[in-house]
GUFIVEX-9530 format. One record per atom (N, C-alpha, C, O): x, y, z. Coordinates in steps of 0.2 Angstrom, whole numbers, plus 5000, padded with zeros to 4 digits. Atoms other than C-alpha are relative to their C-alpha. Layout:
REM GUFIVEX-9530
XYZ;...
//
This chain:
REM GUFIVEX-9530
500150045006;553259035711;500349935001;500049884999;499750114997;554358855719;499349995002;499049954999;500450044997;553158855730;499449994997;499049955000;500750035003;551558845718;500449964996;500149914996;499750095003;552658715708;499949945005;499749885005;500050084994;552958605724;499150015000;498849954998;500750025000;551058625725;499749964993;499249924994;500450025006;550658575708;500449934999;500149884996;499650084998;551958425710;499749955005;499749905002;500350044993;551158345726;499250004997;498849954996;500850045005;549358365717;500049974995;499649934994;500250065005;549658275702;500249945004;499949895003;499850054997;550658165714;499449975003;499349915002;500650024999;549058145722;499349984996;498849954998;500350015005;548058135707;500349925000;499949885003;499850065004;549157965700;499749945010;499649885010;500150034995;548757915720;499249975001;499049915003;500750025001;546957915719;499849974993;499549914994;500350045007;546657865700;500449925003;500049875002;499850064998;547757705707;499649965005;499549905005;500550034995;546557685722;499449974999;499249925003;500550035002;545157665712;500049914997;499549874997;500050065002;545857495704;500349955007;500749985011;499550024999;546357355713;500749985001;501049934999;499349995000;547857395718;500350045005;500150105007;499949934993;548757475733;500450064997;501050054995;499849935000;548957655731;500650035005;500950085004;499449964995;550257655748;500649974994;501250014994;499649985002;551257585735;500450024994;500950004993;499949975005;551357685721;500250075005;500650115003;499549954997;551757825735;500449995002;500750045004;499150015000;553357735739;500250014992;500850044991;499549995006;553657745720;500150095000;500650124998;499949925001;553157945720;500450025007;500450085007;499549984996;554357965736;499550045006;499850095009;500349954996;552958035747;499649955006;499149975009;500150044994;552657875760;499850035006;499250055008;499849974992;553157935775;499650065000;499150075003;500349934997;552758115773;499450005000;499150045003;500650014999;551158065771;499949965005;499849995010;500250044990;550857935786;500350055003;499950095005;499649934996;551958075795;499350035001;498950015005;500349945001;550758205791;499249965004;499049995009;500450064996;549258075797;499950015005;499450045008;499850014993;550058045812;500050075004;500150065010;499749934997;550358235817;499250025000;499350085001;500649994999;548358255817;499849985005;499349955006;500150014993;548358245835;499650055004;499650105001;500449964995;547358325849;500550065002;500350125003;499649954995;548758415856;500250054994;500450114994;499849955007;549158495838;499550014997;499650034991;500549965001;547458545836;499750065006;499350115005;499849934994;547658655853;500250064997;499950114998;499849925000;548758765844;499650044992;499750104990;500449995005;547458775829;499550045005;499350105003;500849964998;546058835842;500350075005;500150135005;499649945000;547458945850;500250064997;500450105001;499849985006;547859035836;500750014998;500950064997;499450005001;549458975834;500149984993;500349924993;500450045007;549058935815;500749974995;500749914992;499550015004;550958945808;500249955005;500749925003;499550044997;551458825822;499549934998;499849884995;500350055000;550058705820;500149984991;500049924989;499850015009;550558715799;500449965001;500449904999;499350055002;552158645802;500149955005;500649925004;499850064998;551958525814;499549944998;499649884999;500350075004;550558435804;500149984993;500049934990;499850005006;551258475787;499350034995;499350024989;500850015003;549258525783;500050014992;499649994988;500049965008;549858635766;500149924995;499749904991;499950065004;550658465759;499349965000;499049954995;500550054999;549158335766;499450044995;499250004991;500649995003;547858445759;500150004991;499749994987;500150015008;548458455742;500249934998;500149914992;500150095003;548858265741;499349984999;499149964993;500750034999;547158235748;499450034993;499049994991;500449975005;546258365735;500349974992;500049954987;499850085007;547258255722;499849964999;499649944994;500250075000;546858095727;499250024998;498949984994;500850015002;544958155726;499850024993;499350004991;500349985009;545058245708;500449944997;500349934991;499750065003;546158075703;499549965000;499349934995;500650064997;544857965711;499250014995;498949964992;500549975004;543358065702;500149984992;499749954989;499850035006;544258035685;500049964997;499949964991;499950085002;544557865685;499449985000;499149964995;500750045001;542957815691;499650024994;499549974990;500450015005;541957895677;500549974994;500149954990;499750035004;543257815664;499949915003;499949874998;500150054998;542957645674;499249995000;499049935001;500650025001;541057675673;499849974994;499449924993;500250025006;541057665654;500449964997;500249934992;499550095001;542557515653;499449945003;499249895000;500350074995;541357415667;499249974995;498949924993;500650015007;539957455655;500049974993;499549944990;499850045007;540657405638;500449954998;500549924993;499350065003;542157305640;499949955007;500449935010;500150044993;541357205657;500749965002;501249985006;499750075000;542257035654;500950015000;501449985003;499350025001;543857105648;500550075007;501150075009;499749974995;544057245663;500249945007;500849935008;499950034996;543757125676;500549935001;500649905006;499550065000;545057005669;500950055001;501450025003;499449944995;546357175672;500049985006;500649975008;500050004993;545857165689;500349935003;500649935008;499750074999;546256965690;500750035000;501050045006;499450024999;547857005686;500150055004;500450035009;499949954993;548057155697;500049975008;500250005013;500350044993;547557055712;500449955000;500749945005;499650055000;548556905707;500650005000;500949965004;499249975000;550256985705;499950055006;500550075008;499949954994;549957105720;499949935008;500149935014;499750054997;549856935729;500549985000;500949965004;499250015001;551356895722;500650035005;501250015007;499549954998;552157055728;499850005010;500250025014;499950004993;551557045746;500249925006;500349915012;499650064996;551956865750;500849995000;501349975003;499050014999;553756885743;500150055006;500650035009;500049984993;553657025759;500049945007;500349955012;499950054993;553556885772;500549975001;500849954996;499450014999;555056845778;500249945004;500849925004;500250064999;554756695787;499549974999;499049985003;500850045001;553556565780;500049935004;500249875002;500150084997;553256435792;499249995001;498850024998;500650055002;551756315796;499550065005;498950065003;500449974997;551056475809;499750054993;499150054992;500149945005;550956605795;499549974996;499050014994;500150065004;550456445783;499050025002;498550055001;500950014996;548856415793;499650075001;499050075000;500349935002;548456615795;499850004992;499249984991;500250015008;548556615775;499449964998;499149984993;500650035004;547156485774;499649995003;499249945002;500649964997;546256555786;499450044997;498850044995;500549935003;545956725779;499949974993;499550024990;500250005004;545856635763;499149965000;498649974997;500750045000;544556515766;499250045001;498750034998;500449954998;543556655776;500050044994;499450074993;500349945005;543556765761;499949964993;499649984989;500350025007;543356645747;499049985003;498549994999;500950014997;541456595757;499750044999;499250044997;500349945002;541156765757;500050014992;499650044990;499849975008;541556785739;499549974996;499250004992;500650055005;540356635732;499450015004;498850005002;500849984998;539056675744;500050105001;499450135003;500549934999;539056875746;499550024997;499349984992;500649985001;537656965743;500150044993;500550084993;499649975007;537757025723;499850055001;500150084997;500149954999;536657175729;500450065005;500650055010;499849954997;537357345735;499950005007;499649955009;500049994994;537457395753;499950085001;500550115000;500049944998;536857575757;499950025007;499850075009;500049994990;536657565775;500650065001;501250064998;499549954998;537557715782;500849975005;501449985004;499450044996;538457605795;500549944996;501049924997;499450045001;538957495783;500650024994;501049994991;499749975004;539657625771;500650045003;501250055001;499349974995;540657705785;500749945002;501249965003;499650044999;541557535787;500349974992;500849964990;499549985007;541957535769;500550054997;501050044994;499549934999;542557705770;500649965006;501249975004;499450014996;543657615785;500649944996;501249944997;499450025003;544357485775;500350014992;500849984990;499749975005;544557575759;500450045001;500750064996;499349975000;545857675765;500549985002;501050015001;499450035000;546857555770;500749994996;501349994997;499650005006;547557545754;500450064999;500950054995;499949944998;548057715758;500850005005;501350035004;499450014995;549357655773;500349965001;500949955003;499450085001;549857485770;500349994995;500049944992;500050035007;550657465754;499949934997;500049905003;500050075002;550457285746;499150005000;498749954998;500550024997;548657315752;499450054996;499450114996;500649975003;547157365741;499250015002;498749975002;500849994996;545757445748;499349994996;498849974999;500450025005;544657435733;499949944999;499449924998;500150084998;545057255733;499650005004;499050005001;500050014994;544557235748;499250025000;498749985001;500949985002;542757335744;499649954994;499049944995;500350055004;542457215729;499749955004;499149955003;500250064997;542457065741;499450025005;498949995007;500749994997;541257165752;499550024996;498950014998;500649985003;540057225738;499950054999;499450064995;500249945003;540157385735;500550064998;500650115000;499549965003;541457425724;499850064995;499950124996;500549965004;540257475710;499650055003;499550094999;500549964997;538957575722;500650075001;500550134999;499949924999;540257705727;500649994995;501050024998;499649975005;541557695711;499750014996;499750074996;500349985005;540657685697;499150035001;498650044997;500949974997;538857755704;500150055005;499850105003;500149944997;539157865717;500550054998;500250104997;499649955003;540957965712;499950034994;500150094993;500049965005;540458005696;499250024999;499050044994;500649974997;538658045703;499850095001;499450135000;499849924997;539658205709;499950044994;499650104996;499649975006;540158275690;499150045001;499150105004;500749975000;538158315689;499450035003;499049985005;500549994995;536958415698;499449975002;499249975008;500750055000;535558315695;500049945004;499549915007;500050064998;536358165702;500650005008;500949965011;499349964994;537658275716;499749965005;500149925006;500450014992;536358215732;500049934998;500349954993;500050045003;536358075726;500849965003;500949915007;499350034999;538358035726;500150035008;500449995012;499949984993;538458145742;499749955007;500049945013;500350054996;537258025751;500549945002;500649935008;499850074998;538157875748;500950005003;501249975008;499249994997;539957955749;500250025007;500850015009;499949964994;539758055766;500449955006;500949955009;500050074996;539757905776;500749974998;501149985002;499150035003;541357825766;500550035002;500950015006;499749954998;542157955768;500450025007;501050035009;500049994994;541957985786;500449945004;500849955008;499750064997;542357805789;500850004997;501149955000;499250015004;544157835777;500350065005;500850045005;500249964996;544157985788;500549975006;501149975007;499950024993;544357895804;500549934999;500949925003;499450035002;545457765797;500550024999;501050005004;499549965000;546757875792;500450045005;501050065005;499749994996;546957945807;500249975008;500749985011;500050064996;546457825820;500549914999;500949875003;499750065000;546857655812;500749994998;501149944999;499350025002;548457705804;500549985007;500949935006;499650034993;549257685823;500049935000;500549905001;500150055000;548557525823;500149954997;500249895000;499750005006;548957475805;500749985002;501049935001;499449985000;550657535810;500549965004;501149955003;499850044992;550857425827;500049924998;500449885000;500050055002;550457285818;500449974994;500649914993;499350015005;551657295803;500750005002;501249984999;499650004995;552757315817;500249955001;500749934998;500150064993;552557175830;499849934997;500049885000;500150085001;551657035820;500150024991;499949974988;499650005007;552257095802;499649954996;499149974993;499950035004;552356925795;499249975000;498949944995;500650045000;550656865801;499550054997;499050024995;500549955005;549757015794;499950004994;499450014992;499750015008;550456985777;499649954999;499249954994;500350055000;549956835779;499149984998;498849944993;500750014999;548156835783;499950064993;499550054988;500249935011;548156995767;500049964995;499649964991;499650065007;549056845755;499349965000;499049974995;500750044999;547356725762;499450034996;499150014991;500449995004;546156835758;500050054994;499550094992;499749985008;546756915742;499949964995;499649974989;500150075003;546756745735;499349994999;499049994994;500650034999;545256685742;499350064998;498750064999;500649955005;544156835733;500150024993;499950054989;500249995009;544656815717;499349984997;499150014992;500650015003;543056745713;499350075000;498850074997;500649944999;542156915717;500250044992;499850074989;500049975006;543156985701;500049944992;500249954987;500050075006;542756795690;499850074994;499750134995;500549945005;541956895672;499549954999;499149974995;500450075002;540956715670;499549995005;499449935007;500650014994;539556735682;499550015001;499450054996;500749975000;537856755686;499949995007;500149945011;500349994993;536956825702;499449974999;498950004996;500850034998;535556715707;499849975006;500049925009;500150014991;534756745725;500650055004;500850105002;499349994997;536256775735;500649974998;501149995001;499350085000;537456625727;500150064993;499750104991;499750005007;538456655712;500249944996;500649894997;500050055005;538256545698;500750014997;500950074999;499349995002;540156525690;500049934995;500049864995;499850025009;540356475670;500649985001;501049995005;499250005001;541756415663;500050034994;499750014990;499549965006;542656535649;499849984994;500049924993;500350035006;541856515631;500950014997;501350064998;499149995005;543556475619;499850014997;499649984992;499949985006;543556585608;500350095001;500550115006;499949955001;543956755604;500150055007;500750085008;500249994994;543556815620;500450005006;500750045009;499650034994;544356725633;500950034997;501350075000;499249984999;546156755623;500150095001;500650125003;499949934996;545856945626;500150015006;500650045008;500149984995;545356925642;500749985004;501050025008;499450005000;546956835644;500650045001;501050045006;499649925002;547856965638;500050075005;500550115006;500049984995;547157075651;500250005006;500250055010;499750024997;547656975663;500850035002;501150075006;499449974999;549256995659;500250064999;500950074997;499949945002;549357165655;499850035008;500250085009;500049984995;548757195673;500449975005;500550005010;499550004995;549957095682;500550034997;500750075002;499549955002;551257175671;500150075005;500550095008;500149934998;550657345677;500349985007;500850025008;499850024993;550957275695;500949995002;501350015006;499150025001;552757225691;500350044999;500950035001;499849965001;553057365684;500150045008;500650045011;500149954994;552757475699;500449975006;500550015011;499650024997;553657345709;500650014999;500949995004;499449975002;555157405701;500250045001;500850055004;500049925000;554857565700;500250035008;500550075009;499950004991;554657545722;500750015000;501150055003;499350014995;556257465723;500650024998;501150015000;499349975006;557257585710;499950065007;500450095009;500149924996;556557725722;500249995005;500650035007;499650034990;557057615740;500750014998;501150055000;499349985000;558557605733;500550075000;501050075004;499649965001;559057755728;499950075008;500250125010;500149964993;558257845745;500749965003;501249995004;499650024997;559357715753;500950014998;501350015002;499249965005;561057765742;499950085003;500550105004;500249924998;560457955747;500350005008;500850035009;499950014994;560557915764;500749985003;500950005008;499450034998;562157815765;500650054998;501150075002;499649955004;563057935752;499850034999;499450034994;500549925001;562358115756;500850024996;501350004998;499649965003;563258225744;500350045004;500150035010;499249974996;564758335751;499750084997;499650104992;500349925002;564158515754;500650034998;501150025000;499549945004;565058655743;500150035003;499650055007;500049954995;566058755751;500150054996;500350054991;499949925005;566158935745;500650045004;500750095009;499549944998;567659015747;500050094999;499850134995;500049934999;567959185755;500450024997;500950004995;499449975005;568659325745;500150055005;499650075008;499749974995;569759425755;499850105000;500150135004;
//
């Protein structure tokens, strides 16, 4: 009976991980706030060659516990019925409330820049120049990408690669990140909730297989790499995330028209309108802030856990 509670703990936990994925917004760090970080990158990282030997050996209980697989799979079966959820709820916001969704995601993106530049810990003229690098490179792409879908296999498998980033970096949104390439809508709101119905299953499977595959090989592969770089150049990482974070807001403007390849960019009718949209502005950097809190009550208090581990009971012998 625990142990179907801890399962049932760790899937909602992965449930609140994926419906977070889908928004602009990094899901690694709403798994620092659910306290499940580490055991998850851990659990990643232990998907190695040498501990899939003891799976082909039949060492099944050895190989459980040194990749953790009970836990990962019930995150991961969470994050995908979380992810499924969200989307069809985000198909019919993106549909009827366009203008005032997309000015949530402003402020999501805007305050989640906030929260990864206050990360940098030295800001000098190197970092500086990183920063408006990646920003300049990702604002070009943004006013010139292509307003149409991309279903190339290959380049769905690279969406799958850096949509899971948001997954291992916190501060870092993978869903962002798919906006400014173009095909956030093709597999959130078009292919995941593709899956709900038979009619339109092969359909969402087509587009998803490929994403997949490429989030797939991210999480086991690039997380090392990720990890060496959060390491070693840290600040300039950040850095270059803070550039192009910025420099694609224009991919979530609500005041646009796609004509050709260019985007046309309105300015805001004063009226009714704009002070909602406002309003979700701040209502999604809010959310952001919130969760930045919530992180640093949970660092803390690991950190307090750790310094002052509680004083084991001793149970006195009766004679």
């Amino acid at each position: 009976m625990l142990n179907l509670w801890y399962s049932i703990k760790f899937f909602i936990k992965g449930m609140i991980m994926g419906a977070i994925n889908v928004f602009p917004i990094s899901s690694g760090t709403i798994s620092l706030v659910l306290g499940v970080y580490e055991r998850f990158i851990n659990a990643i990282n232990a998907l190695r060659i040498k501990n899939f030997k003891l799976l082909f050996n039949g060492k099944y209980s050895e190989f459980a516990r040194r990749t953790d697989i009970k836990f990962l799979l019930t995150i991961v079966l969470g994050i995908i019925a979380g992810m499924v959820l969200t989307a069809l709820f985000l198909k019919q916001t993106l549909k009827s409330y366009e203008v005032f969704t997309w000015s949530f995601f402003i402020g999501l993106i805007t305050a989640s820049v906030v929260y990864v530049a206050k990360r940098i810990e030295k800001v000098n003229t190197k970092n500086i120049i990183l920063a408006v690098i990646g920003m300049a490179i990702s604002f070009f792409l943004s006013i010139k990408a292509n307003p149409y879908s991309n279903n190339n296999f290959l380049y769905l498998f690279l969406c799958g690669v850096v949509g899971a980033t948001g997954m291992i970096v916190p501060g870092v949104s993978g869903s962002h990140l798919m906006l400014l390439m173009g095909n956030y809508e093709l597999i959130v709101t078009d292919a995941i909730p593709s899956l709900t119905k038979l009619s339109t299953f092969g359909h969402g499977a087509a587009i998803l297989g490929p994403f997949l595959l490429g989030a797939l090989v991210s999480l086991v592969f690039f997380s090392h790499l990720l990890s060496w770089l959060m390491r070693d150049y840290r600040d300039g990482t950040l850095a270059v995330l803070v550039g192009f974070m910025l420099g694609s807001l224009p991919v979530v403007y609500p005041w646009k028209e796609a004509v050709g390849t260019d985007f046309i960019f309105e300015l805001p009718p004063r009226n009714l309108e704009l002070l909602m949209a406002l309003i979700m502005v701040a209502l999604g950097a809010a959310s952001v802030y919130l969760i930045e809190v919530m992180a640093r009550h949970t660092k803390k208090k690991q950190t307090e856990r750790l310094q002052h581990p509680k004083p084991k009971k001793h149970v006195k012998k009766t004679q």
